[in-house]
N, CA, C and O atoms as a GROMACS GRO file, in nm:
protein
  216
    1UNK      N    1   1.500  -1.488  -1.898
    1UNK     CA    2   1.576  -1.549  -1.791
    1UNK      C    3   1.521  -1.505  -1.655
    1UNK      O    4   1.485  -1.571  -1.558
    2UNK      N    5   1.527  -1.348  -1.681
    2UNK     CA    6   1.451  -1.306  -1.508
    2UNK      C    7   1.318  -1.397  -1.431
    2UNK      O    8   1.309  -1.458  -1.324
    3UNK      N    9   1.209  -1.364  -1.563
    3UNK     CA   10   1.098  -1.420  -1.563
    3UNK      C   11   1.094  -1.578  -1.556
    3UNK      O   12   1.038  -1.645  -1.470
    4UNK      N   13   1.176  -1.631  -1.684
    4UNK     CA   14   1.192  -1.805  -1.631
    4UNK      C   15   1.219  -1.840  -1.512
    4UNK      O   16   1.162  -1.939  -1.466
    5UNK      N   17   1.307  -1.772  -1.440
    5UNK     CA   18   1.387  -1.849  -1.287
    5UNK      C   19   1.286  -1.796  -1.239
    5UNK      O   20   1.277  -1.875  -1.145
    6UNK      N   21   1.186  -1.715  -1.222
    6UNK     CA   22   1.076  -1.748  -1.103
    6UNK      C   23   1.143  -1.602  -1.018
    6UNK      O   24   1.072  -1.565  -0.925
    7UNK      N   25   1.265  -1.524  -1.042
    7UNK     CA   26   1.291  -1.430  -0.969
    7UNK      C   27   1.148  -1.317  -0.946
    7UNK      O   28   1.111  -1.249  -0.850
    8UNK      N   29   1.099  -1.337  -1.079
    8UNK     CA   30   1.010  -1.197  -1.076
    8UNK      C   31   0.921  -1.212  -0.994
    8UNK      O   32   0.866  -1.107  -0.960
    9UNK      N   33   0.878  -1.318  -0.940
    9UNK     CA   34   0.778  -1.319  -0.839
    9UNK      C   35   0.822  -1.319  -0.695
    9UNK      O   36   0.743  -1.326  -0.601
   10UNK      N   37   0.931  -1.313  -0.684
   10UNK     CA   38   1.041  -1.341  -0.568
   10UNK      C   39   1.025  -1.209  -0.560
   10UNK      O   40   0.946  -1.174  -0.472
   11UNK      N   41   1.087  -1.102  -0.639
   11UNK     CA   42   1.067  -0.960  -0.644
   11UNK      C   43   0.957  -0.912  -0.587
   11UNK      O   44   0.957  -0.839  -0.488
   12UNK      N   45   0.842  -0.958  -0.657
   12UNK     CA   46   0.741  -0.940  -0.594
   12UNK      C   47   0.672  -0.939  -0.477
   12UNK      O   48   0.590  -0.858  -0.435
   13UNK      N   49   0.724  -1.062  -0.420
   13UNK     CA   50   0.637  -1.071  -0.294
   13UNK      C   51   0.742  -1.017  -0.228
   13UNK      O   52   0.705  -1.062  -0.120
   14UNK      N   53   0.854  -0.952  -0.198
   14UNK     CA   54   0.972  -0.885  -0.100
   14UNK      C   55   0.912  -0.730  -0.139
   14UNK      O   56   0.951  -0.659  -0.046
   15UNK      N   57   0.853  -0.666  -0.213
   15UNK     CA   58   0.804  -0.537  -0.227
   15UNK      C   59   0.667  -0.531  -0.144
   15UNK      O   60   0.645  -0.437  -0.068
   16UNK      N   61   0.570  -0.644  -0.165
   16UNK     CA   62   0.461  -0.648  -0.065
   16UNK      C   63   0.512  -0.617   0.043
   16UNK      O   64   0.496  -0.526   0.124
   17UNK      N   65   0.586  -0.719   0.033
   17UNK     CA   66   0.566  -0.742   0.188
   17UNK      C   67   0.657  -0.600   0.267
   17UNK      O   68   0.631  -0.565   0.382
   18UNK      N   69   0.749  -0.542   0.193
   18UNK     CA   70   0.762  -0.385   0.252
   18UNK      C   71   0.680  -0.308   0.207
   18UNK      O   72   0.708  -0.191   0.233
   19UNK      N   73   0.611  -0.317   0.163
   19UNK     CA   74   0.511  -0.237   0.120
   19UNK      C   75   0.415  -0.253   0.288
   19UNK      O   76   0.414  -0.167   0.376
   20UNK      N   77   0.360  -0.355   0.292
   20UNK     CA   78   0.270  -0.396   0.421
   20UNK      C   79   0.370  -0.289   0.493
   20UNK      O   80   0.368  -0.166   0.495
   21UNK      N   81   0.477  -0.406   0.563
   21UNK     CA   82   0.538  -0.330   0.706
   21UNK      C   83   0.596  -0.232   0.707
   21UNK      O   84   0.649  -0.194   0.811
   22UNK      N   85   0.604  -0.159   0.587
   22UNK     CA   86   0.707   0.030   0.589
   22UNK      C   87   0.554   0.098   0.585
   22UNK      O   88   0.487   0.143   0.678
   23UNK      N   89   0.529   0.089   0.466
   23UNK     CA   90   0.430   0.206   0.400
   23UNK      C   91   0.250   0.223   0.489
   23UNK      O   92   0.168   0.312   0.512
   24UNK      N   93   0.265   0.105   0.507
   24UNK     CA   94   0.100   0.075   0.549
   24UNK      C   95   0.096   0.114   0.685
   24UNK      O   96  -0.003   0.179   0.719
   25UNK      N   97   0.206   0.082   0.792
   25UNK     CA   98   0.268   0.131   0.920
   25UNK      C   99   0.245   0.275   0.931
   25UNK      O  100   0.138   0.323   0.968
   26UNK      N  101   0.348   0.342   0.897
   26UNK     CA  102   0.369   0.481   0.841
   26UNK      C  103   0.239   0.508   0.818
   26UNK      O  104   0.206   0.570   0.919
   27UNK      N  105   0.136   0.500   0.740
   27UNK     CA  106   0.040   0.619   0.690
   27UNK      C  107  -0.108   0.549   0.781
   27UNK      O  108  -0.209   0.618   0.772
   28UNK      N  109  -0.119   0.436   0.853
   28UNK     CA  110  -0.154   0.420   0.985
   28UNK      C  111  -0.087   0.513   1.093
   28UNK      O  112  -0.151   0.585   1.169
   29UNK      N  113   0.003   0.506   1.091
   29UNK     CA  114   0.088   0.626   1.238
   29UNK      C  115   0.014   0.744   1.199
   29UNK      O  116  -0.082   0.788   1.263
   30UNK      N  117   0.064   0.802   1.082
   30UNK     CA  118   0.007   0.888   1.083
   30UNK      C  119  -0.154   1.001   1.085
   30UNK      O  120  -0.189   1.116   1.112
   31UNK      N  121  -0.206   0.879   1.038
   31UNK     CA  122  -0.342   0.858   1.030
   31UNK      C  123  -0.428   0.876   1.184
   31UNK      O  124  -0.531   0.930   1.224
   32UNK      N  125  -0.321   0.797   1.238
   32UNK     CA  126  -0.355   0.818   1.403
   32UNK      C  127  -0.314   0.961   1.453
   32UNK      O  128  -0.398   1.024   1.516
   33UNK      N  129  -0.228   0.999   1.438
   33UNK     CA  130  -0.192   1.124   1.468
   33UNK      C  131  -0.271   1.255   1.427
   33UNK      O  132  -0.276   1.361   1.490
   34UNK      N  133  -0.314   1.234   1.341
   34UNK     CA  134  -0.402   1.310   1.300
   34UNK      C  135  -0.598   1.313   1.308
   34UNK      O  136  -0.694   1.381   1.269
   35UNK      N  137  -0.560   1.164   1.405
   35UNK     CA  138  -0.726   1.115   1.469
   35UNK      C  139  -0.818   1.097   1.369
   35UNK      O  140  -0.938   1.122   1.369
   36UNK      N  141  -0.724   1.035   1.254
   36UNK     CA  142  -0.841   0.968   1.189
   36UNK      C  143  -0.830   0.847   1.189
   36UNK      O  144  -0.725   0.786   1.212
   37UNK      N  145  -1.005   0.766   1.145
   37UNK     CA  146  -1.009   0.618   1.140
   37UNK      C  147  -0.953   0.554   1.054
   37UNK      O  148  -0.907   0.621   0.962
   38UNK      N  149  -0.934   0.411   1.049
   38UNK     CA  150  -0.933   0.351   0.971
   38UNK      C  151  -1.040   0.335   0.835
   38UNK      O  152  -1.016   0.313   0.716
   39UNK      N  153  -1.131   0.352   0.890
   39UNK     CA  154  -1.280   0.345   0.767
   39UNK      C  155  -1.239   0.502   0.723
   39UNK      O  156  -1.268   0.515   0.604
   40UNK      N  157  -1.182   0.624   0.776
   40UNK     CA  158  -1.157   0.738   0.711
   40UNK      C  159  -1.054   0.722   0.615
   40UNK      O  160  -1.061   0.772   0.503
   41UNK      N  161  -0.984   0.673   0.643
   41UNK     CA  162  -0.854   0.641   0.565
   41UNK      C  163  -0.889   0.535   0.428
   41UNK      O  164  -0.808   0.541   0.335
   42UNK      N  165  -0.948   0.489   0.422
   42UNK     CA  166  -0.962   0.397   0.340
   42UNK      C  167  -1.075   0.475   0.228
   42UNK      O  168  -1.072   0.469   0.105
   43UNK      N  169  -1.149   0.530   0.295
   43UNK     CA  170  -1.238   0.613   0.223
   43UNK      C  171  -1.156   0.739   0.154
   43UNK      O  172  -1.192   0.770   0.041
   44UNK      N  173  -1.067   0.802   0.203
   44UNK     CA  174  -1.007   0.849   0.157
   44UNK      C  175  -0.881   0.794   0.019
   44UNK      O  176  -0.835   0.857  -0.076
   45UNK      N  177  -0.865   0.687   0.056
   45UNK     CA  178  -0.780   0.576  -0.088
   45UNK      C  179  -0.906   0.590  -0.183
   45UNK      O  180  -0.904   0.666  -0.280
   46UNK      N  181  -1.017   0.511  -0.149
   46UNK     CA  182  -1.078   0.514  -0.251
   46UNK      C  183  -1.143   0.602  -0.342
   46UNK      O  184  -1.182   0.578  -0.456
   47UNK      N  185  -1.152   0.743  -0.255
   47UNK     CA  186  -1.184   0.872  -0.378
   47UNK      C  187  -1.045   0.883  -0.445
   47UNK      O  188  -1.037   0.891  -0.568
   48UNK      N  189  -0.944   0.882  -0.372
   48UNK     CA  190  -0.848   0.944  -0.448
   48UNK      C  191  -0.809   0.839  -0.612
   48UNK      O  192  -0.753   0.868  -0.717
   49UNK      N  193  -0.884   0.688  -0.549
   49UNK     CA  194  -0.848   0.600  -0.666
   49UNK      C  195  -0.979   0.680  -0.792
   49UNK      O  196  -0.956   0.757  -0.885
   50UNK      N  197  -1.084   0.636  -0.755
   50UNK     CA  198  -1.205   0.714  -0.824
   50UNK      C  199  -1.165   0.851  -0.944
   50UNK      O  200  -1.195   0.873  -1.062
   51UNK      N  201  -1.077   0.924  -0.833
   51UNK     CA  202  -1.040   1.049  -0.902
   51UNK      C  203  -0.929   1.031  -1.023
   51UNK      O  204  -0.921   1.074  -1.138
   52UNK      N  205  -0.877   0.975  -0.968
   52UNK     CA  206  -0.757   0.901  -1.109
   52UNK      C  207  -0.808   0.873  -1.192
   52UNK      O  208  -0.788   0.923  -1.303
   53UNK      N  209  -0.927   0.746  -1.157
   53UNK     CA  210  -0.949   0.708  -1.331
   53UNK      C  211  -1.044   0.768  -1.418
   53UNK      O  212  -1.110   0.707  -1.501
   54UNK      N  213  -1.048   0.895  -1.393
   54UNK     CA  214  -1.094   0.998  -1.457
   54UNK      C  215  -1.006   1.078  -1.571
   54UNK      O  216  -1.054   1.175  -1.629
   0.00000   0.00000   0.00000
């Protein structure tokens, strides 16, 4: 039923999209605060992804 009515994707895109404007905000602010780049920051996601799938 969840899945038939189409809710679950409704779910979905309302978590993106706080996901974008809370989380991504936030660890940009902070990111700045701490004077790092954007290309630092991202480089930094991607070891930490790297390191996981280990």
């Amino acid at each position: 039923m969840y899945v038939a009515s189409g809710a679950a994707g409704i779910v979905r895109q309302r978590r993106r999209s706080r996901f974008r404007t809370e989380r991504v905000r936030e660890l940009l602010e902070e990111a700045e605060k701490l004077g790092m780049t954007i290309d630092e920051v991202w480089e930094d996601i991607q070891r930490e992804k790297r390191s996981g799938e280990r």
